[in-house]
C-alpha positions in Angstrom: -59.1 240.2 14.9 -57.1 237.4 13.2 -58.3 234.2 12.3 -57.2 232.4 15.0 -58.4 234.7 17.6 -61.6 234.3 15.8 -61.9 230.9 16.1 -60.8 230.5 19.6 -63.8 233.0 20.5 -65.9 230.9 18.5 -64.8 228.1 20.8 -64.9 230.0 23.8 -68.5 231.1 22.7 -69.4 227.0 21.8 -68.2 226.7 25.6 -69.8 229.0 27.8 -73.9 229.2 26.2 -76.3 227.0 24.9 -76.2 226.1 21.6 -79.1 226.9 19.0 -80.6 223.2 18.0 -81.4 225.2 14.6 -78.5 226.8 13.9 -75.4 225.5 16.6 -75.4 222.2 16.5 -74.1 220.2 13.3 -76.3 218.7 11.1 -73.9 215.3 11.9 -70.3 214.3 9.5 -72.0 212.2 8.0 -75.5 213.7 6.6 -77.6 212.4 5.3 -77.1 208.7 5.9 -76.9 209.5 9.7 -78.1 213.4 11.1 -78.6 215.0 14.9 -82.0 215.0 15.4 -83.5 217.4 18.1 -86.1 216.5 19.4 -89.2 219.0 20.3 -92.0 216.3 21.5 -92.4 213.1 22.5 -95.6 210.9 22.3 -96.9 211.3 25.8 -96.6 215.5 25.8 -100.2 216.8 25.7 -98.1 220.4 24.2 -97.2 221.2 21.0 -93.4 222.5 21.4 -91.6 224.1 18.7 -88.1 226.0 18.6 -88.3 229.6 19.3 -86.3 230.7 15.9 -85.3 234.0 17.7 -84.2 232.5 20.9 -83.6 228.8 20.4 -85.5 228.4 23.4 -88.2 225.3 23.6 -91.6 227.2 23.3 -95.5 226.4 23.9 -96.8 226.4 20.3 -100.6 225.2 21.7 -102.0 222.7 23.7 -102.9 219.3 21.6 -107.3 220.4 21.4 -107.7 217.1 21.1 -107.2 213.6 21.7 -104.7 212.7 19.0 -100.8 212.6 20.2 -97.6 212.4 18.0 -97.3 208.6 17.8 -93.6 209.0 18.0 -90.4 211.3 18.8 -90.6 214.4 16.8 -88.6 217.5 15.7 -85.9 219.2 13.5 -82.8 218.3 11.7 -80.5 221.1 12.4 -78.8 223.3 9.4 -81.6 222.6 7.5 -84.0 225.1 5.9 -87.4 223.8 3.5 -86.8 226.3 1.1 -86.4 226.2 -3.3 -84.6 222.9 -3.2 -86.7 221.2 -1.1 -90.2 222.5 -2.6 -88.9 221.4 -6.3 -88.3 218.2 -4.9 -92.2 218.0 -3.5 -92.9 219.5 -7.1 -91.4 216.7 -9.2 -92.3 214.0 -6.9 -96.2 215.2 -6.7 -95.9 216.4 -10.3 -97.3 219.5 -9.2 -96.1 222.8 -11.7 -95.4 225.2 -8.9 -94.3 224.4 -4.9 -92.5 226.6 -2.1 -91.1 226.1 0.9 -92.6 226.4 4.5 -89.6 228.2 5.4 -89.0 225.9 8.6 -86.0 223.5 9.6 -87.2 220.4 8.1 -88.8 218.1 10.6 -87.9 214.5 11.3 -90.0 211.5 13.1 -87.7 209.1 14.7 -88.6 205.4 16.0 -87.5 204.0 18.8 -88.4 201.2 21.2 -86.9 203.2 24.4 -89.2 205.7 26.1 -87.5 209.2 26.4 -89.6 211.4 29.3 -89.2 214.4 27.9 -87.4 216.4 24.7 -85.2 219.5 24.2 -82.5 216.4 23.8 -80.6 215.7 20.7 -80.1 211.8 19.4 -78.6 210.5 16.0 -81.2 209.1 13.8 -80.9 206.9 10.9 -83.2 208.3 8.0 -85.4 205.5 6.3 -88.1 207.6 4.3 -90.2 210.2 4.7 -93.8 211.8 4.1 -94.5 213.9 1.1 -96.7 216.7 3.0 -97.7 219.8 2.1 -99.3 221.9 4.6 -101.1 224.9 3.6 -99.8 224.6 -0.2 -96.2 224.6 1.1 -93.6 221.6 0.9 -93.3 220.4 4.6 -91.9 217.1 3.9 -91.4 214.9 7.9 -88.5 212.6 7.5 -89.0 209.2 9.0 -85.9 207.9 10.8 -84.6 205.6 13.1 -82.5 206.0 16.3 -79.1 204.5 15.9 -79.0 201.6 17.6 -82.1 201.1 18.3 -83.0 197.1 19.6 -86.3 196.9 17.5 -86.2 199.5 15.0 -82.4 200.0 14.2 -82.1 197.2 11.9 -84.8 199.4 9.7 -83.5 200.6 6.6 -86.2 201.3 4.2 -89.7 202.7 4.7 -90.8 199.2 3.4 -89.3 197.7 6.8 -91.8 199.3 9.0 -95.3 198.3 9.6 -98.3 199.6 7.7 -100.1 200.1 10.2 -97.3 202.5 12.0 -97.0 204.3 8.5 -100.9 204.8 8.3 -101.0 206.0 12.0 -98.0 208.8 11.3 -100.1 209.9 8.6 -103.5 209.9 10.6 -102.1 212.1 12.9 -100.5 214.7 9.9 -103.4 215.1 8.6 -105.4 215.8 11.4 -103.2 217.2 14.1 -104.6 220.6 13.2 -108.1 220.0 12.4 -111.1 220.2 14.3 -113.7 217.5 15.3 -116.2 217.2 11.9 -113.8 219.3 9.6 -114.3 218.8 6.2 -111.9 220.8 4.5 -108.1 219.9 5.5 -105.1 222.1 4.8 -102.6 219.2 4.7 -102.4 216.3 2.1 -99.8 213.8 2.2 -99.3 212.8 -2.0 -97.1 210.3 -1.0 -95.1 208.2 1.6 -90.9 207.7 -0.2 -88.2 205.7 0.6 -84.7 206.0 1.7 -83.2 207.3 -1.5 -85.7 210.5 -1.6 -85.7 210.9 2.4 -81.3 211.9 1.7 -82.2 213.5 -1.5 -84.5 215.6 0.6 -81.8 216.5 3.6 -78.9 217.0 1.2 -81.7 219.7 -0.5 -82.9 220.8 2.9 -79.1 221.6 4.2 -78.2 223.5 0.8 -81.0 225.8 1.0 -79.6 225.8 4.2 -76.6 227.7 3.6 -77.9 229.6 1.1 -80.5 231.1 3.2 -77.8 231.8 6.1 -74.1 232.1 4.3 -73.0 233.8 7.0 -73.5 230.8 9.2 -72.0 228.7 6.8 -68.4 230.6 7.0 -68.8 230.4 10.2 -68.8 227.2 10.8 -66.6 226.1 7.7 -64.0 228.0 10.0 -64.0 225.5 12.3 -66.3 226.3 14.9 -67.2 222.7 15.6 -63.8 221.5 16.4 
């Protein structure tokens, strides 16, 4: 097939099916002062959704056991992939010898004042900072963001704008989102909360392992495919 046969079916393709939010939609032109976010809950959903990495399909992870909900709009950054890069980041930062990847899109919490009903949407988000988590031993850093635009938070930029109590209720839920009533022992720490600078060196990281992890995605979509 030549190459321009190829891309028109790539266009054709774009046109007629759903997109993957991992891998079919751009990570945004101009990553990683301003990304697509997609967005997988919001804070009234009594769910945990994920994306189905098969499928790209919004699934049922579990139901929230208890009475903790995700304080604000959360989910992925698309062509994005917590893997080498990202964990040597956490390493360095936590000054910690030895870190991997979860092996997950890496996640993004984005403030708004508007109330969205429900997710499986896509927004552009304006990163700020972000959480230094690791969950289970593994780098699974959240990116704090704001939506563009946004009347209250869009002004935002730097993790120092936002209130401490919002930062200390993100974490709050982190670290206990998975945990059981009287737990003692917790599989995720948060070592630190970062700023702006960190939260793009993290997405540029996040976006390389990215395309190393799927090159063949990558020459697809330096063809052209999102023309």
């Amino acid at each position: 097939m030549s190459s321009d046969r190829a891309e028109n079916w790539q266009r054709l393709m774009g046109l007629m099916f759903k997109a993957h939010p991992w891998h079919g939609v751009p990570i945004g032109e101009k990553a990683p002062e301003v990304v697509t976010a997609y967005i997988e809950i919001v804070p009234t959903d009594t769910v945990k959704y994920e994306v189905d990495k098969a499928s790209g399909f919004l699934k049922v992870d579990r139901p929230q056991r208890f009475s903790n909900f995700c304080p604000v709009y959360y989910g992925l950054v698309p062509q994005t992939f917590c893997g080498e890069r990202v964990a040597e980041l956490f390493a360095k930062r936590a000054k910690r010898k030895q870190m991997i990847g979860d092996g997950d899109p890496l996640d993004i919490c984005v403030l708004t004042e508007k109330t969205i009903p429900h997710s499986d949407i896509l927004l552009t988000a304006l990163p700020i900072g972000g959480l230094s988590m690791a969950d289970g031993g593994e780098a699974d850093d959240k990116i704090i963001a704001v939506m563009k635009e946004d009347a209250v938070y869009g002004g935002y930029t730097d993790i120092a704008d936002c209130p401490l109590t919002l930062i200390d209720r993100l974490q709050h839920y982190f670290l206990t989102y998975k945990s059981a009533p009287g737990t003692t022992q917790h599989k995720v720490e948060i070592t630190s909360v970062y700023g702006r600078e960190e939260a793009l060196n993290v997405i540029r990281a996040s976006h390389e392992d990215y395309r190393e992890k799927f090159p063949e995605l990558e020459t697809f979509w330096s063809k052209g495919a999102a023309k």
